[in-house]
C-alpha positions as CSV (number, residue, x, y, z in Angstrom):
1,X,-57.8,-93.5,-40.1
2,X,-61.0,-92.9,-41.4
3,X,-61.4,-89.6,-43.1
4,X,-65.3,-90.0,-43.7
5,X,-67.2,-86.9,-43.1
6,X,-68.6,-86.2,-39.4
7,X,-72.8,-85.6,-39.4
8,X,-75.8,-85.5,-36.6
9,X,-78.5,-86.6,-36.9
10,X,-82.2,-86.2,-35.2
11,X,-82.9,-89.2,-34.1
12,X,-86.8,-90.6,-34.5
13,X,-87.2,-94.2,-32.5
14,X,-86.7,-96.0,-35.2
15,X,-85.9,-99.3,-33.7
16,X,-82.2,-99.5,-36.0
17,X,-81.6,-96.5,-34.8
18,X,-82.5,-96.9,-30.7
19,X,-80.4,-100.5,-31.3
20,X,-77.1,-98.6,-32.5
21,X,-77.5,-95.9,-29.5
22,X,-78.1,-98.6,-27.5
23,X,-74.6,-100.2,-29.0
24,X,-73.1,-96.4,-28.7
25,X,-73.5,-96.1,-24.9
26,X,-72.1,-99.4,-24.3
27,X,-69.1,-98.8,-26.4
28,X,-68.6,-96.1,-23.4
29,X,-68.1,-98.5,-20.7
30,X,-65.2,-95.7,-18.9
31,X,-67.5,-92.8,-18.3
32,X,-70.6,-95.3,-17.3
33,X,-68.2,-96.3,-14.3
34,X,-67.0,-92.9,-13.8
35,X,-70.6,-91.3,-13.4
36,X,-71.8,-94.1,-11.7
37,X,-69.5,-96.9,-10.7
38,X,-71.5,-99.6,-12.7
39,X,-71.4,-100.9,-16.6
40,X,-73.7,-99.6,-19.1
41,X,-77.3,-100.6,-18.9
42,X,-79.7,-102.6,-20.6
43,X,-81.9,-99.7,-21.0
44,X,-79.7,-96.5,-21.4
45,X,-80.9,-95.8,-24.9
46,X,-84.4,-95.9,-23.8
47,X,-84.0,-93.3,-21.1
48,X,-81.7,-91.6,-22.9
49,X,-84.4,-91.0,-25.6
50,X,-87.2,-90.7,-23.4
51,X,-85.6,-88.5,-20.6
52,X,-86.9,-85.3,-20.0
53,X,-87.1,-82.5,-17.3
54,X,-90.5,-81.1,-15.5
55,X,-92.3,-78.6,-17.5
56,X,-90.4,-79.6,-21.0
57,X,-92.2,-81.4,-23.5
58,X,-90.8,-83.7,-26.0
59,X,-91.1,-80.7,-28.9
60,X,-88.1,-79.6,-27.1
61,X,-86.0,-82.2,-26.7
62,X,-83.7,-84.0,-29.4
63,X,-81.6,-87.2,-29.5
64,X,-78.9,-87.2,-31.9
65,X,-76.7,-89.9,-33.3
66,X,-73.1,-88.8,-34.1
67,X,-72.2,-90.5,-37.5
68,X,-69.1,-91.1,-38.9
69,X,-70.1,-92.0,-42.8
70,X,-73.2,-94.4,-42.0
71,X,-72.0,-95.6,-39.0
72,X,-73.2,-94.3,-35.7
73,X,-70.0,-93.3,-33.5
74,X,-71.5,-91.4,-30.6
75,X,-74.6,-89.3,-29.6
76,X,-76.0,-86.3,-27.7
77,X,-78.8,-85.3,-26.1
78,X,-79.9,-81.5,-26.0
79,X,-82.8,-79.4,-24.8
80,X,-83.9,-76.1,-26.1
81,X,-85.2,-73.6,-23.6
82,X,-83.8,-75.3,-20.2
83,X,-83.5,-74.5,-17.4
84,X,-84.2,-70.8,-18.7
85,X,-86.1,-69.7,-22.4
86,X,-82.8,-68.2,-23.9
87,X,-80.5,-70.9,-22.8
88,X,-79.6,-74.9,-24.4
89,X,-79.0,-77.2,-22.3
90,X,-76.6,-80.2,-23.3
91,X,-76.9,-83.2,-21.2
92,X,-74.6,-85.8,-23.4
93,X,-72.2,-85.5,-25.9
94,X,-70.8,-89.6,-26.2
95,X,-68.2,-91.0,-28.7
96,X,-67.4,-94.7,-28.3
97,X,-64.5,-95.6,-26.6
98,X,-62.9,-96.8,-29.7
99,X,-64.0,-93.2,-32.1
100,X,-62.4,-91.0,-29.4
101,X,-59.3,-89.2,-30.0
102,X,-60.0,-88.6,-33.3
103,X,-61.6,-85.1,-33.7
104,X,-65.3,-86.3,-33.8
105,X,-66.4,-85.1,-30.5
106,X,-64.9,-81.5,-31.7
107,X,-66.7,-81.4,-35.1
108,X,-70.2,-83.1,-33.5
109,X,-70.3,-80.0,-30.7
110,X,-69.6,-77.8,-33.7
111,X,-72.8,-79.1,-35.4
112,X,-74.7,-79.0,-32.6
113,X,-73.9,-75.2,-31.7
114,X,-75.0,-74.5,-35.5
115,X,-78.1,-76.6,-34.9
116,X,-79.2,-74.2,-31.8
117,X,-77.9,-71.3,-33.5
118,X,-81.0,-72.3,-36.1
119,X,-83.4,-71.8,-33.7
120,X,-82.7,-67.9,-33.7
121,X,-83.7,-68.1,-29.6
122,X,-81.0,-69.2,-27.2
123,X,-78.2,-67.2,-26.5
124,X,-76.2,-69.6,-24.5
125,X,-75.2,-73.2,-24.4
126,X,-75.0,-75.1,-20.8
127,X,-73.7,-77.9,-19.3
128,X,-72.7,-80.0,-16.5
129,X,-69.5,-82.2,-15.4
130,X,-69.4,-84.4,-12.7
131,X,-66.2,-84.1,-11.0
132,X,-65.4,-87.9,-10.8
133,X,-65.3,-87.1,-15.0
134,X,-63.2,-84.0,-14.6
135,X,-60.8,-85.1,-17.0
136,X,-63.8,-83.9,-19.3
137,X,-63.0,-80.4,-18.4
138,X,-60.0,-79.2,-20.8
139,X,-62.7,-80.4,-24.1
140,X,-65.0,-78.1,-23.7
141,X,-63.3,-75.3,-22.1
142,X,-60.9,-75.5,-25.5
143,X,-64.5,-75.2,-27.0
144,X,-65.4,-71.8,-25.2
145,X,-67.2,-72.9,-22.1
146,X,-66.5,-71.1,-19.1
147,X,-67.6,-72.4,-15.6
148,X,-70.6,-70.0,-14.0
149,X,-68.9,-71.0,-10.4
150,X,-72.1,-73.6,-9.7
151,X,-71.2,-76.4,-7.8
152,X,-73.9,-79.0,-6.8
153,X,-73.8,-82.2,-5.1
154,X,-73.9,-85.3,-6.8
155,X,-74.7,-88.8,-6.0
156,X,-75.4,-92.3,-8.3
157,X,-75.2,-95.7,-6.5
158,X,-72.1,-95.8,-5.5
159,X,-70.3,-92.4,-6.6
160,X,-70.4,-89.0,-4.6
161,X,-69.5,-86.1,-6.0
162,X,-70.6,-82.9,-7.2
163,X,-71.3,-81.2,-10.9
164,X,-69.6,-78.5,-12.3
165,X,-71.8,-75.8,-14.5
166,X,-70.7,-74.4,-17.1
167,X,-71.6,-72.1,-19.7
168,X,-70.7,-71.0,-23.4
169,X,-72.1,-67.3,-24.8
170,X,-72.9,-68.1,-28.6
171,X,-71.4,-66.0,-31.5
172,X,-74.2,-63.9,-33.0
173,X,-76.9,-64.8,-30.4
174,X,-80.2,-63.1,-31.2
175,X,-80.9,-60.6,-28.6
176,X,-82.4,-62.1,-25.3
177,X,-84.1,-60.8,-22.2
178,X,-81.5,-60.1,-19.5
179,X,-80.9,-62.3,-16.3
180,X,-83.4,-60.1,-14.3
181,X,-86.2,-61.2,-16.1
182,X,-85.7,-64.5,-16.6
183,X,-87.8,-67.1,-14.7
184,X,-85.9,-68.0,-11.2
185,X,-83.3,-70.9,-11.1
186,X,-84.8,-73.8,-9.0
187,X,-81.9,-75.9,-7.2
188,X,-81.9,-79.2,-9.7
189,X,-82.5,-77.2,-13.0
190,X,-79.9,-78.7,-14.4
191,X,-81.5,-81.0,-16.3
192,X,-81.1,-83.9,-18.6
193,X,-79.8,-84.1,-20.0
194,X,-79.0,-87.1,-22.0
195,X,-75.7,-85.3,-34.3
196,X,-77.1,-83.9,-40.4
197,X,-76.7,-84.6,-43.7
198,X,-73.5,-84.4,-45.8
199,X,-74.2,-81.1,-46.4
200,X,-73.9,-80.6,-42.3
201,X,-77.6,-79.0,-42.4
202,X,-79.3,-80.1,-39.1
203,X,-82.7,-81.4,-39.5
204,X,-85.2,-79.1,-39.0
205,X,-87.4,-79.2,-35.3
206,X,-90.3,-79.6,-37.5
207,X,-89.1,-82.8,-38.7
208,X,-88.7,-84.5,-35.0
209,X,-91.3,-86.5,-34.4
210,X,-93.0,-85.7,-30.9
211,X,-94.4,-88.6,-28.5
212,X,-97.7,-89.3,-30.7
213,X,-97.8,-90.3,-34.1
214,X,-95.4,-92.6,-34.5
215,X,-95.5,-95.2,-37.0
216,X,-95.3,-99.1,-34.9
217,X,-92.0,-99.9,-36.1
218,X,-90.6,-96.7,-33.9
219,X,-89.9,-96.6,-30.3
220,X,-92.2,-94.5,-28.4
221,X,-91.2,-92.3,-25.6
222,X,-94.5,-93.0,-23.9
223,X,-93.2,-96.6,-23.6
224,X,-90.2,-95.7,-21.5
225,X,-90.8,-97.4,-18.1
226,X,-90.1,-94.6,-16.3
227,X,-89.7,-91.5,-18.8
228,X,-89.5,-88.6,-16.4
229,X,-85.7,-87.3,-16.0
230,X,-85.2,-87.1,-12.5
231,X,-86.9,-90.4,-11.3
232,X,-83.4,-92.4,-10.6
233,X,-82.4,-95.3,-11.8
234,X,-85.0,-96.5,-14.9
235,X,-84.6,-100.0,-16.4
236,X,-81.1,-100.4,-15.1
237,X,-79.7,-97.3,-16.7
238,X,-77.5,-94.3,-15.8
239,X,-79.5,-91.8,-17.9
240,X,-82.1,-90.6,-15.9
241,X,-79.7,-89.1,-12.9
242,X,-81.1,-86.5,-10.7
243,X,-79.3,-83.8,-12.8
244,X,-77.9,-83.6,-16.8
245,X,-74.7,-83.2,-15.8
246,X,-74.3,-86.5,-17.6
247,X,-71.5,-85.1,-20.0
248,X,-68.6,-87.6,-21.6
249,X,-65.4,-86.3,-22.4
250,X,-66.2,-86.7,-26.3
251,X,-62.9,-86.8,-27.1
252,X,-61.5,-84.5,-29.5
């Protein structure tokens, strides 16, 4: 097996890099089917980049590639301050079908919990399951996440179902307003959502490129088709649900 060194990585629209997330999320085909009854799409690493919930701006939101070595194995998708300022949410964590099993899922969450820890202003990590991906459950509850008791429906072409919320305090949390005076939960806050160098240093927020400024040869998120997370089905692809309860199994 290869022992190569697990990283993340923010990724920036470079058009390599959108082509092996692209590659990524079809070597998922399993949970595709099992979140929506259909294949990958054509355009899941488009929406998956370009994804976001109402009122976030792209300043908050970072795509990451899960490397093994140089070779892109998975990715994730996180947003800081969603649905509430002190809280993280996760809308994908994805290994290919043929990285899983291997411990890479494990040490890519472990990354990305350091990576929001950085931030010094969320307390919490959150995240959704759809039930029809239940199997899911056991990898992150081994990880610490405990379910808040939220159930909400669920429905993508052909699957009905509903999302399980759940919910992971983080170690050393800087201290955070309480629950009384955060900003109200709106039903469908659970929001899109959807990997560092060998040292395992995430990059830094001010590195991630937001939607202007890019140089041509990158893909802009102002291109997406339809770039607002919520809007249903955009380009053919399963990452722009109604909800970011998205999550794979990344298998551990």
């Amino acid at each position: 097996m290869n022992q190569a060194a697990v990283t993340i990585r923010v990724l920036e629209g470079e058009a390599t890099e959108m082509r092996e997330l692209q590659r990524v999320l079809e070597e998922a085909p399993t949970y595709a089917h099992r979140i929506s009854g259909l294949p990958p799409g054509k355009a899941d690493a488009e929406s998956t980049y370009a994804a976001l919930p109402e009122g976030k701006s792209y300043d908050d939101k970072f795509v990451f590639g899960v490397y093994r070595g140089t070779e892109m194995v998975g990715c994730a998708d996180l947003i800081r301050g969603y649905p509430r300022p002190a809280t993280a949410m996760l809308g994908l964590l994805l290994i290919s079908e043929r990285h899983q099993r291997q411990g890479i899922g494990r040490r890519a969450y472990g990354l990305l919990e350091q990576f929001v820890v950085g931030w010094g202003s969320c307390d919490r990590i959150r995240l959704g399951v759809v039930r029809t991906n239940e199997l899911a459950i056991p990898f992150w509850t081994q990880l610490g996440f405990v379910a808040t008791g939220e159930v909400r429906p669920y429905r993508y072409a052909s699957v009905t179902s509903e999302v399980l919320v759940f919910e992971k305090l983080l170690p050393d949390a800087p201290a955070t307003p309480d629950a009384s005076t955060a900003p109200a939960h709106r039903p469908g806050d659970e929001g899109p959502p959807g990997g560092a160098s060998a040292s395992s240093a995430a990059t830094p927020a001010s590195a991630v490129n937001s939607r202007g400024d890019l140089p041509s040869n990158r893909w802009r998120r102002t291109d997406a088709p339809t770039a607002t997370h919520g809007s249903g089905r955009a380009s053919d692809s399963r990452s722009c649900l109604n909800l970011d309860e998205r999550l794979s199994g990344g298998r551990s």
